[in-house]
C-alpha positions as a Markdown table, in Angstrom:
| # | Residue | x | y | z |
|---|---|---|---|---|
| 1 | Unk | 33.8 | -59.6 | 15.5 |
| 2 | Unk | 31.5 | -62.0 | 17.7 |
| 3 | Unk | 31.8 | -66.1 | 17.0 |
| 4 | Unk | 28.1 | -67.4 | 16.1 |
| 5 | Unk | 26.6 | -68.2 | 19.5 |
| 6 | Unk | 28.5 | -65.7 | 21.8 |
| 7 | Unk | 28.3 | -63.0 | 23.3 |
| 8 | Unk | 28.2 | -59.9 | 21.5 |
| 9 | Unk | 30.9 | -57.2 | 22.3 |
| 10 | Unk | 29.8 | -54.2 | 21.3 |
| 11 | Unk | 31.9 | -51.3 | 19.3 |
| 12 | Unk | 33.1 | -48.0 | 20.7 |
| 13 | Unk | 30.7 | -45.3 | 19.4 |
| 14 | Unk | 28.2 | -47.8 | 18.8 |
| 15 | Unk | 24.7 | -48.3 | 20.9 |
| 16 | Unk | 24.0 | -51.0 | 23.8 |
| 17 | Unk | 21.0 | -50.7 | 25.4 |
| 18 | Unk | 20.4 | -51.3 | 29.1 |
| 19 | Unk | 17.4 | -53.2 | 30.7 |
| 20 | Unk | 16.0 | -54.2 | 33.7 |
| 21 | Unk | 13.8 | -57.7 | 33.5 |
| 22 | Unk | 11.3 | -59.2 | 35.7 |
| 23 | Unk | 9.0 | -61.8 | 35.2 |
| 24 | Unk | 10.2 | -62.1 | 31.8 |
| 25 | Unk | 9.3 | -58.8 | 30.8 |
| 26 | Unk | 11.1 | -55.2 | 30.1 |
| 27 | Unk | 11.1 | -52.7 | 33.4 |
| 28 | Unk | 13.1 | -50.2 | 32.0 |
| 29 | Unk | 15.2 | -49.5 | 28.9 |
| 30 | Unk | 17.8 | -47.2 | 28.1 |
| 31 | Unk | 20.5 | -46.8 | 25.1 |
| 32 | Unk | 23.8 | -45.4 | 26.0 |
| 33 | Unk | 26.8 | -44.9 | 24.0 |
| 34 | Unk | 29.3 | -47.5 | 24.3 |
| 35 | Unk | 32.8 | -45.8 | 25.0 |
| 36 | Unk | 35.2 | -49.2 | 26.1 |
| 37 | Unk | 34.3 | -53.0 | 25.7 |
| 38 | Unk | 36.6 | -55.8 | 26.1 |
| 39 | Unk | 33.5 | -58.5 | 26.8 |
| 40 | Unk | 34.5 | -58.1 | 30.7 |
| 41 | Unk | 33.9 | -54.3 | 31.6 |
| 42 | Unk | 31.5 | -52.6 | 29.7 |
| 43 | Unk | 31.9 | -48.7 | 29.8 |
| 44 | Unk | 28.7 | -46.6 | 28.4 |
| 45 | Unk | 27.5 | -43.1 | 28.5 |
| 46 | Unk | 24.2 | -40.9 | 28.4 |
| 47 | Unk | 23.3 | -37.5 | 27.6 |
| 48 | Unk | 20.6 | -35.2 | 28.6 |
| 49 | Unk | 17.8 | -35.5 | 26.1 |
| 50 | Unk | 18.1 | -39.7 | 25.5 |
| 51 | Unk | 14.9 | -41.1 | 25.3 |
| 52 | Unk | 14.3 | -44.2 | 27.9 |
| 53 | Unk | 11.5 | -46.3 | 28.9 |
| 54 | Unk | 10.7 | -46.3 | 32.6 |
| 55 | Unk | 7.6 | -47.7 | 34.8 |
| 56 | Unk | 5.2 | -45.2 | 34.7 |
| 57 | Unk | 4.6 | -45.5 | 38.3 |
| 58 | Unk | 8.7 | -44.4 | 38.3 |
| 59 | Unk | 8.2 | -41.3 | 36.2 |
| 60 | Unk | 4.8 | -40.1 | 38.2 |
| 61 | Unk | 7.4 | -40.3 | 40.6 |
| 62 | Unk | 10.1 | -38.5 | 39.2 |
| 63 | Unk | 7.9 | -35.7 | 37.5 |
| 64 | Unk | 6.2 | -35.3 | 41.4 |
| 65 | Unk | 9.5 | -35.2 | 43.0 |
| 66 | Unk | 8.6 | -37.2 | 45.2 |
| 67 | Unk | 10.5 | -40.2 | 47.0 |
| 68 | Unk | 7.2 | -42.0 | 48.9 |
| 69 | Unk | 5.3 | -42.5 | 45.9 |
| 70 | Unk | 8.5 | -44.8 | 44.4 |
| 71 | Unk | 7.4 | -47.4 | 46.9 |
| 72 | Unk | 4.5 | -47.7 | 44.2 |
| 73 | Unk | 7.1 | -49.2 | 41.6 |
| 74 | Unk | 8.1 | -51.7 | 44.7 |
| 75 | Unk | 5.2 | -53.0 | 44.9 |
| 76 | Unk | 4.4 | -52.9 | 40.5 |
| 77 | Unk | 7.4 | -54.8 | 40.5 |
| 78 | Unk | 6.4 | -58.0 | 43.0 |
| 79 | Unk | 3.2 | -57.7 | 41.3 |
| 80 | Unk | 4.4 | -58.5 | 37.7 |
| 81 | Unk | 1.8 | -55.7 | 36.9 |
| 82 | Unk | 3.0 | -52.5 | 35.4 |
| 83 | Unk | 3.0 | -50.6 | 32.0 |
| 84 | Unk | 5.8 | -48.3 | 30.6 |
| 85 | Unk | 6.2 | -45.1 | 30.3 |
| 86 | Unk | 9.0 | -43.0 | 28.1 |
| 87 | Unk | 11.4 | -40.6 | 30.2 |
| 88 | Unk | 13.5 | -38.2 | 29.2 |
| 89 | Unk | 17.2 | -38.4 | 31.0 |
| 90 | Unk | 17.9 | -35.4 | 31.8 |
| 91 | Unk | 20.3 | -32.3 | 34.0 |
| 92 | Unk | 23.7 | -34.8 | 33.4 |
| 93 | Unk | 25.9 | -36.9 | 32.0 |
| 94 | Unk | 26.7 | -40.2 | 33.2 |
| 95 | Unk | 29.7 | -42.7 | 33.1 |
| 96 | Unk | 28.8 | -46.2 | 33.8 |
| 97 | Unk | 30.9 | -49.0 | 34.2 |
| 98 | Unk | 29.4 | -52.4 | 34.7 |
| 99 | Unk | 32.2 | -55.4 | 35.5 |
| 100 | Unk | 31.0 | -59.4 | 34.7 |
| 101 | Unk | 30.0 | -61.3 | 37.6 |
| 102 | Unk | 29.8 | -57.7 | 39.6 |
| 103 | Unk | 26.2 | -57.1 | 41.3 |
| 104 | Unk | 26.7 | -53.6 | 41.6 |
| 105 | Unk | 27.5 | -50.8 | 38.4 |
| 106 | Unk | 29.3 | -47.6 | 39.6 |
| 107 | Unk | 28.4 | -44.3 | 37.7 |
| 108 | Unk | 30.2 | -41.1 | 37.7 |
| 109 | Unk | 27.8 | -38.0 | 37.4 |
| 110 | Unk | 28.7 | -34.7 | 35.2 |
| 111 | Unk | 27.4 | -31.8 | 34.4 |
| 112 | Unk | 27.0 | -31.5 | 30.7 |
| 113 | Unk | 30.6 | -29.4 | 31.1 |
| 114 | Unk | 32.3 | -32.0 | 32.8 |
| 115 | Unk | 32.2 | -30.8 | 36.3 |
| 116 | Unk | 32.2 | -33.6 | 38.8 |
| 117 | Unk | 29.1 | -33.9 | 40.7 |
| 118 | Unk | 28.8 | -37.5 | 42.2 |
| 119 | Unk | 29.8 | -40.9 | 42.2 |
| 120 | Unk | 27.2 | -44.2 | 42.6 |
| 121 | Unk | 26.9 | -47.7 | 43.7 |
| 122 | Unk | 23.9 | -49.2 | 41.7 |
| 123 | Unk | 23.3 | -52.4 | 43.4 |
| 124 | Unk | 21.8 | -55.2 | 40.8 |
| 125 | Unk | 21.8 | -58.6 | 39.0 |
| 126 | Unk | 24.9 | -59.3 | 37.5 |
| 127 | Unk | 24.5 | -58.2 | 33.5 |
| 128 | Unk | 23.7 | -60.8 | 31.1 |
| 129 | Unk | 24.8 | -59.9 | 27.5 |
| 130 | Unk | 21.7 | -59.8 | 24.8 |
| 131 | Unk | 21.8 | -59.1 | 20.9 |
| 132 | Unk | 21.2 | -55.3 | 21.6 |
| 133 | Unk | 23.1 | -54.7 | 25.1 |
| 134 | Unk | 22.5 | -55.9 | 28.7 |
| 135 | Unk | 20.2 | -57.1 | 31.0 |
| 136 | Unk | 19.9 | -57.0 | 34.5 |
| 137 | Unk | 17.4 | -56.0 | 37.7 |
| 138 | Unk | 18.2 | -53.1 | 39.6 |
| 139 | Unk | 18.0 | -54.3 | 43.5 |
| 140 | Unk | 17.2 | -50.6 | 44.9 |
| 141 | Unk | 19.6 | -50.3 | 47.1 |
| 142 | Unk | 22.3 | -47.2 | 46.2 |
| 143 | Unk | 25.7 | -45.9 | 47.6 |
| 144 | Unk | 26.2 | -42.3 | 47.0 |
| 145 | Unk | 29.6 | -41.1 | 47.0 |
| 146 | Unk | 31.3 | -37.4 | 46.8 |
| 147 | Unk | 33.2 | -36.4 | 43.7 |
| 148 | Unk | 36.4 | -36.6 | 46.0 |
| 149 | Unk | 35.3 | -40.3 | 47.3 |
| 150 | Unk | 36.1 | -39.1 | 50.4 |
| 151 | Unk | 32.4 | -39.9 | 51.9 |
| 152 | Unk | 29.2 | -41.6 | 50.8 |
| 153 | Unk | 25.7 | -42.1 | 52.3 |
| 154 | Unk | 23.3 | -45.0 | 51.4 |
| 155 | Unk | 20.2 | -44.1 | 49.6 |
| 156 | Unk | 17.0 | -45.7 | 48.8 |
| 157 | Unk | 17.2 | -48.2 | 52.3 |
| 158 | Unk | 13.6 | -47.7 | 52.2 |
| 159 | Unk | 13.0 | -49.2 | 48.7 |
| 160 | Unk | 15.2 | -52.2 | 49.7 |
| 161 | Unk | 13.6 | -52.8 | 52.7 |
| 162 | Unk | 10.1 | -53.0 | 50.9 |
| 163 | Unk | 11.4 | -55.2 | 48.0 |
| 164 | Unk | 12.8 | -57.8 | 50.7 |
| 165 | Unk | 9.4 | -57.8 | 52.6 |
| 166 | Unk | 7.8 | -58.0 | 48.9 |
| 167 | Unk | 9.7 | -61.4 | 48.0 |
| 168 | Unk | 12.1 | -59.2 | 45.1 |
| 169 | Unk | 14.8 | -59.5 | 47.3 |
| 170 | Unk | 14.7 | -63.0 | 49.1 |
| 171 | Unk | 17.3 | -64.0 | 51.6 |
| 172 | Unk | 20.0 | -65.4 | 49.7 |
| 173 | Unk | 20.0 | -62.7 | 47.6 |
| 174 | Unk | 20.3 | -60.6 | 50.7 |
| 175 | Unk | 22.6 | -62.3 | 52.2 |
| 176 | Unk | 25.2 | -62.1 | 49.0 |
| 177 | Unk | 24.2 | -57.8 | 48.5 |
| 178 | Unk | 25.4 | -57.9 | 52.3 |
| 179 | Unk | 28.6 | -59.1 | 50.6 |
| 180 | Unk | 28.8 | -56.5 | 47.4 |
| 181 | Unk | 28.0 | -54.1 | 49.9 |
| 182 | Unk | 31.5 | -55.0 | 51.4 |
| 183 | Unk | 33.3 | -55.1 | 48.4 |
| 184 | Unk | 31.9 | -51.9 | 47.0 |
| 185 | Unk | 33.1 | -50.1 | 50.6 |
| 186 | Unk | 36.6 | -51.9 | 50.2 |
| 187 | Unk | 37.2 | -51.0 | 46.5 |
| 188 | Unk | 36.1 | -47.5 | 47.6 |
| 189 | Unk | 38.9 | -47.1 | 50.5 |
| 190 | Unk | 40.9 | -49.1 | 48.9 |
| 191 | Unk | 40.5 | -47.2 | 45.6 |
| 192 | Unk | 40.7 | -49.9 | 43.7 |
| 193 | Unk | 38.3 | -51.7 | 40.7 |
| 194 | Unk | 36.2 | -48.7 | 39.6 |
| 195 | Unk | 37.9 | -46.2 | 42.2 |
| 196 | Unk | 41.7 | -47.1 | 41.0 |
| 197 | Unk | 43.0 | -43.8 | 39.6 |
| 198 | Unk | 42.8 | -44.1 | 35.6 |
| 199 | Unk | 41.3 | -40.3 | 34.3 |
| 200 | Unk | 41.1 | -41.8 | 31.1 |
| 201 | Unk | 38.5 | -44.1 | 32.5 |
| 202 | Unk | 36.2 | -41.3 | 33.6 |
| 203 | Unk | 36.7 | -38.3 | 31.5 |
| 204 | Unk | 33.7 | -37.2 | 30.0 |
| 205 | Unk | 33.9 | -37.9 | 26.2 |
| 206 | Unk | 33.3 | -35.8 | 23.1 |
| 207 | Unk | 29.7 | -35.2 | 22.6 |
| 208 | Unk | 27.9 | -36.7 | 20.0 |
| 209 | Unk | 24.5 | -37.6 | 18.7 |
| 210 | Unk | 22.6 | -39.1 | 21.3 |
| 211 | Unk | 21.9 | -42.9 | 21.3 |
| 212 | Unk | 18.4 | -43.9 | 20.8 |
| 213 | Unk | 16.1 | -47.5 | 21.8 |
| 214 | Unk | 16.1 | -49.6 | 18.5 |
| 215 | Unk | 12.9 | -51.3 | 17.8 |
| 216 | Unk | 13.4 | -54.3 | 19.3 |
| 217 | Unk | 14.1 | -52.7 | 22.7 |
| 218 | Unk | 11.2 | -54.8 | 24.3 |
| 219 | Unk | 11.4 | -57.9 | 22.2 |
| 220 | Unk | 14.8 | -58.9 | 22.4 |
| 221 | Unk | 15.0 | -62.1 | 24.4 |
| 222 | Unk | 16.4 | -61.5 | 28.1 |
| 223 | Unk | 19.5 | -62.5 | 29.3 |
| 224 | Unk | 19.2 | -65.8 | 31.2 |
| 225 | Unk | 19.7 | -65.8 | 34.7 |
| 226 | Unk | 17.9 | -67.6 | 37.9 |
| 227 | Unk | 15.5 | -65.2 | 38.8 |
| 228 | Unk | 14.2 | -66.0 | 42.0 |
| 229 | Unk | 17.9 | -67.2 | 43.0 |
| 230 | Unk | 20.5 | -65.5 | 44.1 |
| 231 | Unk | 23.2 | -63.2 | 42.5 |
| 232 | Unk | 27.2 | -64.2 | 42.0 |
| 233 | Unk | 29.1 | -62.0 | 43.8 |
């Protein structure tokens, strides 16, 4: 049960929906299923088929397959200009564990038969709890890692480096993602946080009926953090 005027903790099986928010408005939505939450870690997962709200200059993108035009959603994003789109998630499941105070999320990748295909390092805001889930801002920047975590690559440098010369990332932002970047990369060799061994944390779950956005997936109010600031880390 949640005390009037906390944060909500949300039940296993039940639905919390992910956001990212600019400018004070919605740039993407998803629901996932919500496996573990102890109002610290919050452990979710998604299905192929869950309906999601994206930038439409993201999904052009996506259905395109093509990486250059997802500098477009760089610059949408600066801009405060962009509309919504829906988008299907689709091809795996994902495991995602995001950790108060964190500014990264790590996700395990599936296939649909629970064959391990990837870990990854989603570099972002620190989560702020809302009514219907959490909100943060994905940063761009990405740390792919092997099934085996026994190498990774960084993805989507080129994103980053657009989003600092944009103003999304300003330095002190940078400065403390030069930091998370660390931590990530000693919790990895270290395996520890997220990369501890616990196969109970990341063993794909039963299946059930796929989570859907509730109606007030755009009109909840945002979870309050310093926007143009920088992130805790």
């Amino acid at each position: 049960m949640t005390a009037p005027g906390s944060a909500p903790v949300f039940a296993p099986g039940g639905i919390a929906v992910r956001r990212d928010v600019a400018h004070g408005r919605v740039w993407s939505a998803m629901p996932y299923t919500v496996l573990a939450d102890n109002g610290d870690v919050l452990t979710l997962t998604a299905r192929p088929g869950t309906e999601s709200l994206a930038p439409a200059s993201w999904t052009v993108a996506a259905h395109a397959g093509d990486d250059a035009l997802r500098l477009d959603c760089v610059h949408d994003l600066a801009s405060g200009r962009w509309e919504l789109d829906y988008w299907t998630w689709r091809d795996t499941v994902v495991l995602s564990r995001f950790t108060a105070g964190v500014p990264f999320s790590v996700h395990r990748f599936l296939t649909p038969d629970g064959r391990p295909l990837r870990w990854y390092v989603n570099f972002e805001r620190p989560y702020r709890r809302t009514a219907i889930g959490i909100d943060t801002l994905d940063l761009f920047l990405d740390l792919v890692i092997t099934p085996d975590l026994s190498s990774y690559s960084w993805k989507d440098e080129d994103e980053y480096a657009q989003a600092r010369r944009l103003g999304v990332v300003d330095e002190a932002t940078h400065r403390q993602l030069d930091r998370a970047r660390e931590l990530a990369l000693a919790q990895l060799r270290d395996r520890t946080g997220p990369f501890a061994p616990d196969p109970d944390a990341w063993t794909l779950p039963p299946e059930g009926p796929l989570p859907t956005l509730p109606a007030t997936a755009l009109s909840t109010p945002a979870g309050k953090w310093n926007e143009g600031g920088s992130v805790d880390c």
